[in-house]
N, C-alpha and C positions, 0 to 999 in steps of 0.2 A: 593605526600603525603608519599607514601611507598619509593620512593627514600630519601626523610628528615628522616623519622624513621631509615632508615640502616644507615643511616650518626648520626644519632644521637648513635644507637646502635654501631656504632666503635668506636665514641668517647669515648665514657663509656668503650669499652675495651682497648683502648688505656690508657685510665687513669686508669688502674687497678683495679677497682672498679666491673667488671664482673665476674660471676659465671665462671669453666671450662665449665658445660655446654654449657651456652651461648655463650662463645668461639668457641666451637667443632662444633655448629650449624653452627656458621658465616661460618667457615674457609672448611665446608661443599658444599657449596654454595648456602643452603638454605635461603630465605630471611623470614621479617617479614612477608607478605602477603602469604606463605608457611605455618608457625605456626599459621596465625590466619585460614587457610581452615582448617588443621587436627583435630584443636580443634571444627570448625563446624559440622566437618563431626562425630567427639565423642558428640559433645551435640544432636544433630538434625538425625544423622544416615539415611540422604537420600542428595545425591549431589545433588539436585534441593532446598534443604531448606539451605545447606550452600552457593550453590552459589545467593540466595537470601541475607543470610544476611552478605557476602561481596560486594554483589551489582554488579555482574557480571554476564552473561548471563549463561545456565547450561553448554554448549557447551567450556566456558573459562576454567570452572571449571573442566572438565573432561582434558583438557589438563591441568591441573593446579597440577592434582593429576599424572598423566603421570611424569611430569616434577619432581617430587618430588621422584616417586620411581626410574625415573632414575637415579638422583643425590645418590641416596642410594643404589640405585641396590638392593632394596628388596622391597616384595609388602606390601602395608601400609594398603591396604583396599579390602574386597571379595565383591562382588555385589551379591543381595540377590534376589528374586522376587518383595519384595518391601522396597527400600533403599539398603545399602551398611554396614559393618560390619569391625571395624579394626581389622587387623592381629595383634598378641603379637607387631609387629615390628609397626605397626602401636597406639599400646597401649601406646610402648615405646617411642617416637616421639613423642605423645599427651601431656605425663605426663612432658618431657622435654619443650616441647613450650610452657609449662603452663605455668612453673617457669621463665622461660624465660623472656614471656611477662610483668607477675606479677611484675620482676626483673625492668624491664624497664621504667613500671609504677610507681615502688618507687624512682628510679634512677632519671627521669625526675620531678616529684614531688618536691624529693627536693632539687634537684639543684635551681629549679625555687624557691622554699625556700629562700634557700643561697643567691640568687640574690636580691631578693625583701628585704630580711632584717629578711623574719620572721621566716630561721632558721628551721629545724630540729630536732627530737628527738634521743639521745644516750643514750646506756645505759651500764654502763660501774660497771664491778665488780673488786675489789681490797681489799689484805692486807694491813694493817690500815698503815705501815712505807711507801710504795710508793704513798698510797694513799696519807700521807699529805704532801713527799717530792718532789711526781712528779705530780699526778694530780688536785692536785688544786693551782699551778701555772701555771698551762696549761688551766687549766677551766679558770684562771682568765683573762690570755691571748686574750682567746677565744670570752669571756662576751667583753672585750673591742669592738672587731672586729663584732662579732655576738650577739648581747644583746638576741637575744629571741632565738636563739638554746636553745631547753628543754635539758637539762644533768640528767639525774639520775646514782646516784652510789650507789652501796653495797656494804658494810664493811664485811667482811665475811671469815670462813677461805676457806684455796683452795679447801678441800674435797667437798665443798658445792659449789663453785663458779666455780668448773669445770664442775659439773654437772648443775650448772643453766649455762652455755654456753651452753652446747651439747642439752639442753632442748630450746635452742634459744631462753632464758629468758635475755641475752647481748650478746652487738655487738662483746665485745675484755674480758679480764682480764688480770688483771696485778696478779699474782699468782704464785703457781707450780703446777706440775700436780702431784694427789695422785699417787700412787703407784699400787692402784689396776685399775686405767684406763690405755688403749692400747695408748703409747703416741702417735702411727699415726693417732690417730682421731685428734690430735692438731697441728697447726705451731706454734712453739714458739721460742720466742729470748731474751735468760735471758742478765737484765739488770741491777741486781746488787745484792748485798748483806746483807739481813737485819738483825742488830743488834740488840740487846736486852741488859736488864738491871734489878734491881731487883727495885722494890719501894716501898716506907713505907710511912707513914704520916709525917709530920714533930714533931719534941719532941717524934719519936720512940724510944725505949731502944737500940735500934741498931745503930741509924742515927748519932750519936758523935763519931762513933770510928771511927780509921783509917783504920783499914782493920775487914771486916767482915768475917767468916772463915763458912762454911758449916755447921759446928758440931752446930755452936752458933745459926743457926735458923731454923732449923730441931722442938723447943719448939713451935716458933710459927704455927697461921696458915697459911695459903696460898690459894689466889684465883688463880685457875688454868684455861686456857682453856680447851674444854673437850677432856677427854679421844681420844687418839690417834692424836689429834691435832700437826704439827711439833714446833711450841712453844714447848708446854708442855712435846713431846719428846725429844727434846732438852735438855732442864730442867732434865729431868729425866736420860739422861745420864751423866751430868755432878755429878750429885749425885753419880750415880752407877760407873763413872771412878776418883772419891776418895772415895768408899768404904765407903759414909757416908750413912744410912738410909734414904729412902724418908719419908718427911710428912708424917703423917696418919692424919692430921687433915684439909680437903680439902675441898672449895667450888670450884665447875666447872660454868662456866657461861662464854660464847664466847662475851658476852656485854662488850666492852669496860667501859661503864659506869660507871654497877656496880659494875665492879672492881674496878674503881676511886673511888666510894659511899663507900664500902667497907673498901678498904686501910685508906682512908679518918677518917673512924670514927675508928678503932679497933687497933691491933697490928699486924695485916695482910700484909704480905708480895707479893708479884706479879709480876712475870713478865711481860714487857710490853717491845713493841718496840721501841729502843731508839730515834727515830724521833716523837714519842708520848710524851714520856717522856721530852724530850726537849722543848717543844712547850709547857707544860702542866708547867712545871717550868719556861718558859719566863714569862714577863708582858702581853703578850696578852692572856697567860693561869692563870694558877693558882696562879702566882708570889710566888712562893715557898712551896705552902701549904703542897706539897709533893718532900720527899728526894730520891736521889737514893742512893743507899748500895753501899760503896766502899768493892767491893770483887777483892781476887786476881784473876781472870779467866774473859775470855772472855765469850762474848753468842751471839754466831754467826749461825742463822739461815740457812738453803741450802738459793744458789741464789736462787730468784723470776724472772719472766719473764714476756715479754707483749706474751699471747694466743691468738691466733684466732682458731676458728674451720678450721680444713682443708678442704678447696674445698667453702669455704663461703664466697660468696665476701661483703666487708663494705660497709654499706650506705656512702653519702659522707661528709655526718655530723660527724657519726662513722671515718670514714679515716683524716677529719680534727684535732678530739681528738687525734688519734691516733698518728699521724704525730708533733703535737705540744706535746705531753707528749716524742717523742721521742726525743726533740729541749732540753727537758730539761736533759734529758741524758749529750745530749752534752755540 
């Protein structure tokens, strides 16, 4: 039994899919039947109650813990009058074989998932231009091969979706990392670079001319993302590097929607990212309801990136999205 867990536990690290921790334990030469005593010995706090509930005589168990601090060469546990007490190093080994195990149990979970058909849940955070250029061609990939892997995604800007990673509220994001985060909490690998555009209704005062000039819609107003947003900074320096005045007449709302709702009814102008904008003037969006400005300048967003948290290893439903949004890169 303990021999098929190790063997299952390498697999898992062989396919990349494991924590460093869990790594560092293998390559230790602690085994799984190692992590499940330390964690006996932190719930139960007497080697005769954990070598009860590994099912081995007390006598196994006291060389069991021998064997553990010699692989470590520190001591994990003091013996008390009655029961036994872990050292910090023993605290530190607990809390590791925790995560470990837990790792292991999600890991075999859902692979067994993957197998049977019924799939896994992911949950994956993304700006709206990769979102609909690369992951849901990748989702739809996926639905072919995997029908019941669960997908959830958030539309979101990065400032918000770097911290629902770090909050382990998603597996990856496809994003950038704010400015005020330490980029070593994250692995990232940018993968391209998102465009922008401006949009009006169609039958705008704007939408017939050949070129739209700054000066000319400074009148109207403008739904913007909020405040400090990279869109919206963007935006704002193409204003400030032709010396034209920004809007003062602004709605903020990070909803896609109601920006659409918005543009839609009034004389409201918007930026929006050109793979939105494109899709929303095909036939399977709006078929033209909405125009883009022909303006002379580009709006060219920083790259975006696929994130992971550093030191986090993917579920293997997460690593399948992951691996197919990258398919579409290519």
């Amino acid at each position: 039994m303990a021999d098929n867990a190790i063997g299952s536990l390498m697999a898992v690290r062989d396919a990349g899919i494991m924590s460093e921790e869990g790594d560092r334990l293998l390559r230790s030469g602690l085994k799984l039947q190692h992590m499940r005593m330390i964690l006996a010995l932190d719930e139960h706090g007497q080697i005769s109650a954990a070598a009860h509930v590994l099912n081995i005589s007390q006598p196994a168990a006291s060389r069991m813990i021998a064997e553990m601090e010699d692989i470590l060469a520190v001591p994990l546990c003091e013996r008390l009058p009655r029961g036994v007490r872990l050292t910090p190093y023993g605290n530190a080994l607990a809390r590791r074989a925790r995560a470990v195990l837990l790792e292991m149990r999600e890991v075999d979970r859902e692979i067994s998932d993957l197998k049977s058909g019924k799939g896994g849940s992911v949950f994956l955070g993304a700006v709206t231009a990769p979102a609909i250029e690369l992951a849901v061609p990748a989702i739809r990939k996926i639905r072919a091969l995997y029908p019941r892997i669960e997908i959830n995604v958030q539309i979101e800007t990065s400032n918000i979706l770097a911290r629902e990673l770090l909050a382990s509220r998603h597996d990856f994001i496809i994003s950038r990392i704010p400015d005020d985060l330490n980029p070593r909490l994250f692995e990232s690998r940018v993968i391209g670079i998102e465009k922008a555009c401006l949009m009006v209704r169609r039958g705008h005062p704007l939408a017939g001319a050949a070129t739209v000039r700054l000066e000319q819609m400074t009148e109207y107003e403008w739904v913007f993302q909020p405040s400090g947003s990279l869109l919206r900074r963007t935006i704002e320096s193409i204003f400030m590097a032709h010396n034209v005045a920004l809007p003062d007449r602004v709605l903020n709302t990070s909803s896609v929607l109601l920006t659409l709702v918005m543009i839609a009814q009034s004389d409201a102008i918007a930026p929006i990212a050109l793979e939105v904008a494109k899709f929303i003037r095909s036939d399977e969006g709006l078929s033209g309801a909405i125009e883009i400005l022909p303006v002379p300048f580009e709006i060219n967003v920083q790259p975006y990136s696929m994130i992971r948290t550093r030191n986090r290893a993917l579920s293997a439903s997460a690593q399948l999205l992951y691996d197919y949004i990258l398919r579409e890169i290519r």
